[in-house]
C-alpha positions as CSV (number, residue, x, y, z in Angstrom):
1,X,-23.8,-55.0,23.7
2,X,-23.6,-58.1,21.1
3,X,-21.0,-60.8,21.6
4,X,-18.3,-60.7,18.3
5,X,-18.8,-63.1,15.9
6,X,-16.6,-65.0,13.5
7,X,-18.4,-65.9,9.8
8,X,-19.6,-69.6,9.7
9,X,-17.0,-72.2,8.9
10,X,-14.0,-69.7,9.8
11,X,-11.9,-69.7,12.6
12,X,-9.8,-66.5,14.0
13,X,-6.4,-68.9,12.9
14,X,-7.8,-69.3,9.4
15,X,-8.6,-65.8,8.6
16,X,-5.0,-64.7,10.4
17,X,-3.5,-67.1,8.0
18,X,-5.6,-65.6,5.0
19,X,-5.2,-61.9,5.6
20,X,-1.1,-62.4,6.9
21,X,-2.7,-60.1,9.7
22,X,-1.8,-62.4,13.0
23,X,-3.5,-59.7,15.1
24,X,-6.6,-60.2,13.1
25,X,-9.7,-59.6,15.6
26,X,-13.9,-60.5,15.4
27,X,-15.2,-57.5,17.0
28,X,-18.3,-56.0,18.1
29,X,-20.7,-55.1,15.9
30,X,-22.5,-53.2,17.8
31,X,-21.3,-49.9,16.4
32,X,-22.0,-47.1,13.1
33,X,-21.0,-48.3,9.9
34,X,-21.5,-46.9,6.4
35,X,-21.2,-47.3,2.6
36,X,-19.2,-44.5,1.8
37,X,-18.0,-45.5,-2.0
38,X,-19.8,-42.9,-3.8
39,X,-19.3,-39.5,-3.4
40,X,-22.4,-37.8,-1.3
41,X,-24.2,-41.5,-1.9
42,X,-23.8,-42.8,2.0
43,X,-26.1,-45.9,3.2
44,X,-25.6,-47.2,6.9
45,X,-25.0,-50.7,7.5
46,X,-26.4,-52.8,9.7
47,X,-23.4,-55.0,11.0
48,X,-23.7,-58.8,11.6
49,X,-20.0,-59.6,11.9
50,X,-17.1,-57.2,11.7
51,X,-13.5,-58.9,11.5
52,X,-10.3,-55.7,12.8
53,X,-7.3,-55.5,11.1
54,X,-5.6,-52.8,12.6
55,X,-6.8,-49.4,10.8
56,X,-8.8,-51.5,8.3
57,X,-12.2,-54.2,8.9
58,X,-14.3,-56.5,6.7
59,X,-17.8,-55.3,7.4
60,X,-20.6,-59.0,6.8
61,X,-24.1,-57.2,7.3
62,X,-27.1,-58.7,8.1
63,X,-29.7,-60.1,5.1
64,X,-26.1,-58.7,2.9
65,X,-23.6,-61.3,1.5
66,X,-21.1,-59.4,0.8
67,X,-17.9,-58.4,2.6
68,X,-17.2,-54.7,3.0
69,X,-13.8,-53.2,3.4
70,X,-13.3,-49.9,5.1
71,X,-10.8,-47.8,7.5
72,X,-12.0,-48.4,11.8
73,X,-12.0,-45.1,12.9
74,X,-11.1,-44.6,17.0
75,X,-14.0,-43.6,17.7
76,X,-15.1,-47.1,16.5
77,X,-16.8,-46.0,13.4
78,X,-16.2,-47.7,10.2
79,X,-16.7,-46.0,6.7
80,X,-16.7,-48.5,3.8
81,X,-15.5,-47.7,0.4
82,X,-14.8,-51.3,-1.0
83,X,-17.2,-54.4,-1.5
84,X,-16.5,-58.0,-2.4
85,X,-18.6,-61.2,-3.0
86,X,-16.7,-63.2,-1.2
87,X,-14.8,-63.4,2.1
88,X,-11.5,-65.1,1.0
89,X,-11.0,-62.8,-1.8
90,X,-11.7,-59.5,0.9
91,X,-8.9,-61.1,2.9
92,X,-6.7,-61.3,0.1
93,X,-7.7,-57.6,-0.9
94,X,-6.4,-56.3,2.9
């Protein structure tokens, strides 16, 4: 299982203090996560960082720059229906 990760140059108090979540969490990444956006279009995502907020997680894949939003399932799946170019503007879109 791979160690959770936080995005280079960010620390766990700085995205807390971005998002207004201050039970933000880096998890795991080792785990299924998909581009859901388009109906019956679904591409899987490879995970390199994953940041939990509750019901909702920013989704960083590997070789992607982007920052997907989606809903964290309990089963720790994530389906992602939302995309953004940057991290700070993803935390401001929670």
């Amino acid at each position: 299982m791979a160690d959770a990760r936080l995005p280079q140059g960010w620390s766990l108090q700085a995205i807390r203090d971005v998002s207004g979540d201050r039970e933000a969490v880096a998890l795991d990444p080792d785990r299924s996560a998909q581009w859901v956006a388009f109906a019956g279009a679904q591409e899987m995502l490879c995970p390199e960082i994953i940041l939990g907020f509750h019901s909702l997680c920013l989704v960083k894949p590997v070789d992607d720059d982007a920052w997907y939003m989606g809903s964290l399932y309990d089963d720790g799946s994530i389906d992602c229906w939302a995309a953004y170019d940057d991290l700070y503007e993803a935390l401001r879109g929670l």
